[in-house]
C-alpha positions as CSV (number, residue, x, y, z in Angstrom):
1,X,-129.4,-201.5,9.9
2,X,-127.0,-204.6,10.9
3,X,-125.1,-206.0,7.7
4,X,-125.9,-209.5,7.5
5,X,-123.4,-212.9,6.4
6,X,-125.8,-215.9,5.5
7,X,-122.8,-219.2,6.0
8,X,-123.9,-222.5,4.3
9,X,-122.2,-225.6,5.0
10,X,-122.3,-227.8,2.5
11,X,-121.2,-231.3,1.8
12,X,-122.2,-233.1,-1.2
13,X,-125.2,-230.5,-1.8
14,X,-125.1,-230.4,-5.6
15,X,-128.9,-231.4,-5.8
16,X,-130.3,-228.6,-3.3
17,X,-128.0,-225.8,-3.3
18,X,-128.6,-224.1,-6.9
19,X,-132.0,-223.6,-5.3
20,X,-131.0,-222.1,-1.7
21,X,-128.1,-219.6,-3.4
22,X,-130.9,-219.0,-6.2
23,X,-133.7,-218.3,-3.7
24,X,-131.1,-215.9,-1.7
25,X,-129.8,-214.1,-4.7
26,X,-133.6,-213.7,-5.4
27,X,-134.9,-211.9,-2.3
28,X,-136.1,-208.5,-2.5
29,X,-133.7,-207.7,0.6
30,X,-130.8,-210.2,0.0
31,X,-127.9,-210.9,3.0
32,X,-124.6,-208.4,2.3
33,X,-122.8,-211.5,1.4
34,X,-123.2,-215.5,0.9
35,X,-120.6,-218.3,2.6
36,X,-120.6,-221.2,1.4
37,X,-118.5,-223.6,3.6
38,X,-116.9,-226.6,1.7
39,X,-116.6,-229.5,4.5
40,X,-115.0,-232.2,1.5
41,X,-117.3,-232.5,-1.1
42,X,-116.7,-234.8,-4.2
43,X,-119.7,-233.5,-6.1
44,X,-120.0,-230.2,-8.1
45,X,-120.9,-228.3,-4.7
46,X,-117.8,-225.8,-4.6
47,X,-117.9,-225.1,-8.5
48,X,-122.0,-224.5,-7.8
49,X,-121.2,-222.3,-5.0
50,X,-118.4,-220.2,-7.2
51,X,-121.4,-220.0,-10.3
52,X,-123.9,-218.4,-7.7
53,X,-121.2,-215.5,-6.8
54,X,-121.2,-217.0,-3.0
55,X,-117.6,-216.8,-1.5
56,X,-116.4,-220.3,-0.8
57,X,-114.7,-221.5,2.1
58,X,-113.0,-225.2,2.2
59,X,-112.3,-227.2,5.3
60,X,-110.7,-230.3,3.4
61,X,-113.4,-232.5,5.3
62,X,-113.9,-233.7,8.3
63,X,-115.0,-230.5,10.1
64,X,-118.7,-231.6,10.5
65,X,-121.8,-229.4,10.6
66,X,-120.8,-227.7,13.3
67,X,-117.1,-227.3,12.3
68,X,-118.1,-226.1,9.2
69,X,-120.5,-223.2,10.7
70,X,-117.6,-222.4,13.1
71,X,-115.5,-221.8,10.3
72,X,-118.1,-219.5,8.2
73,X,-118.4,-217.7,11.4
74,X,-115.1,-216.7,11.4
75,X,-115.1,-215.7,8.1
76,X,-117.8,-213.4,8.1
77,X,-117.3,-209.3,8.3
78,X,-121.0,-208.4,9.4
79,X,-122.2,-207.5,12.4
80,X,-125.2,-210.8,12.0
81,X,-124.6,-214.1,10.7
82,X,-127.7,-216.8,9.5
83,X,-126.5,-219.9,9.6
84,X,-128.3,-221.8,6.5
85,X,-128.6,-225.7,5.8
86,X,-127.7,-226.6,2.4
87,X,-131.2,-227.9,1.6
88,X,-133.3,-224.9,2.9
89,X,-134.5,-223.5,0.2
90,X,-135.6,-219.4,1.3
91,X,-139.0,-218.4,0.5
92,X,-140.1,-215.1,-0.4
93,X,-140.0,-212.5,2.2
94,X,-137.1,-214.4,4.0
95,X,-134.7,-211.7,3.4
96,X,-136.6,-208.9,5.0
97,X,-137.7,-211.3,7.5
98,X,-134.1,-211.1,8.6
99,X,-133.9,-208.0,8.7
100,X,-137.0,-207.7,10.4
101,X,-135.7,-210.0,13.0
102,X,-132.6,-208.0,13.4
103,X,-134.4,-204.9,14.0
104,X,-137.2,-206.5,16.7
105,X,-134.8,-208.8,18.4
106,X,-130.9,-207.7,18.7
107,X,-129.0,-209.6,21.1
108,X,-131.1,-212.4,20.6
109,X,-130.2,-215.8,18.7
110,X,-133.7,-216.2,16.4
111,X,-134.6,-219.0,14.0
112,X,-137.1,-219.2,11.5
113,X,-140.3,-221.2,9.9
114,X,-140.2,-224.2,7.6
115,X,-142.6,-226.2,5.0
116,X,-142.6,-229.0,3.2
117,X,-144.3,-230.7,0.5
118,X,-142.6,-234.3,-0.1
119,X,-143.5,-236.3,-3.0
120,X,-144.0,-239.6,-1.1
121,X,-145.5,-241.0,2.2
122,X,-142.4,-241.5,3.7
123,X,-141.3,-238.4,2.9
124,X,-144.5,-237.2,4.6
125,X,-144.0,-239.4,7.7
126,X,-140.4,-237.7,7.7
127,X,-141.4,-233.9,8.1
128,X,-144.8,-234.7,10.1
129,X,-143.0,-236.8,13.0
130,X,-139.8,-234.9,13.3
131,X,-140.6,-230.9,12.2
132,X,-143.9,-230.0,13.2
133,X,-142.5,-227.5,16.0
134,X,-140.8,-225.2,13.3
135,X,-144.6,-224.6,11.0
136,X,-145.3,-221.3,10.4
137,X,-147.9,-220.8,12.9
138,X,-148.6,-217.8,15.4
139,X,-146.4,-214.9,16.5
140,X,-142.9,-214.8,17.6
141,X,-142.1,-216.1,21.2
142,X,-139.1,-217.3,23.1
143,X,-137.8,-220.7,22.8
144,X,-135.6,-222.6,24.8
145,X,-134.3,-224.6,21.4
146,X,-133.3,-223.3,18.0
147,X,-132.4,-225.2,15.2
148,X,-129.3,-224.0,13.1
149,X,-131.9,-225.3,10.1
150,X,-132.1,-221.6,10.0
151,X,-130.0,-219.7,12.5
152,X,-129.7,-216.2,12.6
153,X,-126.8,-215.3,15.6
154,X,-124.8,-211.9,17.2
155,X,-121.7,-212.2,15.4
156,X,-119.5,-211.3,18.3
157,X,-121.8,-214.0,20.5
158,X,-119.1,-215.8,22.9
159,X,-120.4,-219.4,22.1
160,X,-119.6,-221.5,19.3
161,X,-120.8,-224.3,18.0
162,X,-119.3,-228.2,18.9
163,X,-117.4,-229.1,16.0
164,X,-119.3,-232.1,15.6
165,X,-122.7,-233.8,13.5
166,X,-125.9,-234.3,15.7
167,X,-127.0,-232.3,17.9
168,X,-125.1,-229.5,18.0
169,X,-127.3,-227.0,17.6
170,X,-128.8,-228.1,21.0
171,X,-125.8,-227.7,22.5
172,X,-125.4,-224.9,21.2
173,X,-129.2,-223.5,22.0
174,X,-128.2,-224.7,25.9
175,X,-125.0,-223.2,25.8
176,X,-126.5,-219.8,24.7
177,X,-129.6,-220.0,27.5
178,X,-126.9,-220.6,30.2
179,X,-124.9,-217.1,29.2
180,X,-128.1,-215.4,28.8
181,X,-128.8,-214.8,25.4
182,X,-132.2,-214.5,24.4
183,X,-133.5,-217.0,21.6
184,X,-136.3,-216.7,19.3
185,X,-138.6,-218.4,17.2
186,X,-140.3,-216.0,14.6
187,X,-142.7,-217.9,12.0
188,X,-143.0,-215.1,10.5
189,X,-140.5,-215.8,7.5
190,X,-139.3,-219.2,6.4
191,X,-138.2,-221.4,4.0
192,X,-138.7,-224.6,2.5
193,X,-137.1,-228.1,3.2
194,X,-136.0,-230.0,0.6
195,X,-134.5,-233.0,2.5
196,X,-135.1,-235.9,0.4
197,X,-135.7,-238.4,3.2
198,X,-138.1,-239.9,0.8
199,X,-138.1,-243.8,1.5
200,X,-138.2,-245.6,4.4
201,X,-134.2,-246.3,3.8
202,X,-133.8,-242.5,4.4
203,X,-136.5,-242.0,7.2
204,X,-134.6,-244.7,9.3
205,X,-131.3,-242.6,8.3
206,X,-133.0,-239.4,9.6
207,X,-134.2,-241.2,13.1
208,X,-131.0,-242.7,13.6
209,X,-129.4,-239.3,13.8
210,X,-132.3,-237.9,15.4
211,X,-132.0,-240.2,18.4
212,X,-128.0,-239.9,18.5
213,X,-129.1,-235.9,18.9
214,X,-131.3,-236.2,21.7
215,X,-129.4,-238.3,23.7
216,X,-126.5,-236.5,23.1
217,X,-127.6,-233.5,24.4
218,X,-130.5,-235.0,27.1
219,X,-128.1,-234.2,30.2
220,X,-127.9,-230.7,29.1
221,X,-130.5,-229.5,26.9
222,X,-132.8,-226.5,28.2
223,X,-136.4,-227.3,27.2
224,X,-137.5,-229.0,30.2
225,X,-136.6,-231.8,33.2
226,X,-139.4,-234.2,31.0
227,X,-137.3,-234.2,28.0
228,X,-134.3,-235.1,30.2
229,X,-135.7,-238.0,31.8
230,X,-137.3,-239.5,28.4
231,X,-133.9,-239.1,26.7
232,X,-132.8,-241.4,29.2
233,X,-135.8,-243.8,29.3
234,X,-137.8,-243.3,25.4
235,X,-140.9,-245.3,26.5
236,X,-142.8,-242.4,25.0
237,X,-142.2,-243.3,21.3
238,X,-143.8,-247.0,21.8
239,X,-147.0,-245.8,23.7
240,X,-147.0,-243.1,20.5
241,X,-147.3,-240.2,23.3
242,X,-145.8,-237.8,21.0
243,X,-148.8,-238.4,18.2
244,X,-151.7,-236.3,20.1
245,X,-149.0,-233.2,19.8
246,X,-148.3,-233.5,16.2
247,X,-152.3,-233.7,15.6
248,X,-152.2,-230.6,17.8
249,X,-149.9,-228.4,15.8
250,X,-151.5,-229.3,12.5
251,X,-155.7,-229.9,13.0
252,X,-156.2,-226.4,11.7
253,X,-154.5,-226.9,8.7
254,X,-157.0,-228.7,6.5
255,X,-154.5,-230.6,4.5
256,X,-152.0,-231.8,7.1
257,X,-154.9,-232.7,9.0
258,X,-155.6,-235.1,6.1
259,X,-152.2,-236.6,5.8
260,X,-151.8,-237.1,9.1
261,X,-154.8,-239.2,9.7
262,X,-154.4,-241.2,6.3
263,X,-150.7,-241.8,7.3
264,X,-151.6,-242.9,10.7
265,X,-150.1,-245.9,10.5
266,X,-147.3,-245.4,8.8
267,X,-146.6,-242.6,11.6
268,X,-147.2,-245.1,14.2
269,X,-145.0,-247.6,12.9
270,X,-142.2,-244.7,12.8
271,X,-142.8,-243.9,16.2
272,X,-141.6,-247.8,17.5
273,X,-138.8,-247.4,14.8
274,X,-137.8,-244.1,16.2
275,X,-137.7,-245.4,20.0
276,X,-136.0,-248.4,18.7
277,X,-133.0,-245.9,18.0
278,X,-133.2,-243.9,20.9
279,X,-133.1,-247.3,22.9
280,X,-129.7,-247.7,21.5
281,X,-128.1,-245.0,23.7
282,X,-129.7,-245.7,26.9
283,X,-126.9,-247.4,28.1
284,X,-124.4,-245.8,26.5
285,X,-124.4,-242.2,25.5
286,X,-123.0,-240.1,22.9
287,X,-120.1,-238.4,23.9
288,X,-121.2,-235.0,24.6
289,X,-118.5,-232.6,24.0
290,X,-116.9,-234.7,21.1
291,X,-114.1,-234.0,19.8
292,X,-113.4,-232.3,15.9
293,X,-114.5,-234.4,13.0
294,X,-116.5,-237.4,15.3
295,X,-120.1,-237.5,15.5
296,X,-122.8,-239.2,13.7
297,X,-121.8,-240.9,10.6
298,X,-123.0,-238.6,7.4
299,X,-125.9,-239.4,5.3
């Protein structure tokens, strides 16, 4: 059986991250050991990480998402690594789901499920426009796109990630489909989101980094010549294009199918909002290859 590093980086993830290192030290087939990658924090994040028994790693700041991964990576002495965010809180059966993964898919990069239960409507609008794709639904298939949301990867893979916040992990996913390596989604095992985009404040802060991703990576992402040509020209978000396929991943669940149609509204409104921040970088577009500590502006 492949040993297995889970690497966390964390910035300023004192309110979610007794519940991820609690939740991993909890599984019935926990990781072989626990990163937790430091990227500047001034909250109680490194003391947390110490409490839990997770090895901490310190970047002094300004490595980024994908500096901080990158530097976890290196770190680790197993043959798999899971790359973890901060606020994804694992569910039961996530461990062996790793492992399961491991077994049924070596060589391959594989990501797993999420849910969500917010406590507001925004914070409903947040998960429903943005992570329907990643629901537990249906068997394991190949993907063109994982998120590093939850991340499991070859240790010895050739590819790292940019050093960089917002969209990375699509760079990354396109780096990894143009050497070859197989990726993976498996819905199989999951865990929860605990994101706190809860007002509209934070759902604006979420599409803002959401557009800077996608047109970031529009050029060179690997899921299809449509999604290339609308990061360049985002009419679909104002003719709310995308809202038939979010009704289509959730109408046989009962209750999203419910929150969906009472937040209707508010989703459509969220749609303009969202193209309004995607029209920002029509003209002029992220960087792509950017260098360490630039990117998107943190939360």
């Amino acid at each position: 059986m492949p040993t297995i590093s889970v690497v966390i980086p964390a910035h300023n993830a004192a309110r979610t991250l007794p519940a991820v290192l609690g939740a991993i030290a909890g599984q019935d087939e926990p990781p072989d050991e626990v990163i937790v990658v430091d990227d500047g924090s001034t909250d109680a994040t490194p003391q947390i990480a110490q409490a839990y028994g997770a090895r901490l790693l310190r970047t002094g700041g300004g490595a980024l998402a994908g500096g901080a991964r990158n530097a976890g990576w290196e770190a680790a002495a197993t043959d798999l690594v899971c790359f973890l965010d901060s606020d994804a809180i694992p569910e039961q059966g996530w461990g062996a789901g790793l492992r399961r993964a491991a077994r049924e898919f070596p060589g391959a990069i594989v990501g797993c499920a999420r849910t969500f239960a917010p406590r507001t409507a925004w914070g409903w609008v947040a998960h429903l426009q943005i992570e329907t794709p990643f629901l537990p639904r249906g068997e394991p298939r190949p993907v063109r796109f994982v998120s590093s949301y939850c991340m499991l990867v070859p240790r010895e893979l050739p590819i790292r990630f940019s050093e960089s916040y917002g969209g990375e992990d699509c760079l990354f996913s396109a780096d990894a489909v143009r050497a070859g390596v197989p990726l993976v989604f498996d819905p199989r095992y999951r865990a929860f989101h605990d994101h706190d985009r809860e007002s509209y404040r934070a759902l604006r802060q979420q599409q803002r980094r959401h557009a800077f991703g996608l047109a970031r990576c529009g050029t060179v992402q690997q899921e299809g010549l449509h999604k290339r040509i609308l990061s360049r020209l985002p009419v679909h978000y104002f003719l709310l294009a995308r809202l038939p396929a979010i009704y289509r991943r959730i109408r046989d669940d009962p209750a999203l199918r419910r929150r969906f149609v009472g937040l209707l509204p508010r989703l459509a409104l969220a749609e303009v909002t969202l193209g309004g921040s995607a029209c920002r970088y029509v003209l002029r577009r992220p960087a792509l290859r950017a260098a360490t500590g630039t990117g998107f502006r943190r939360p």
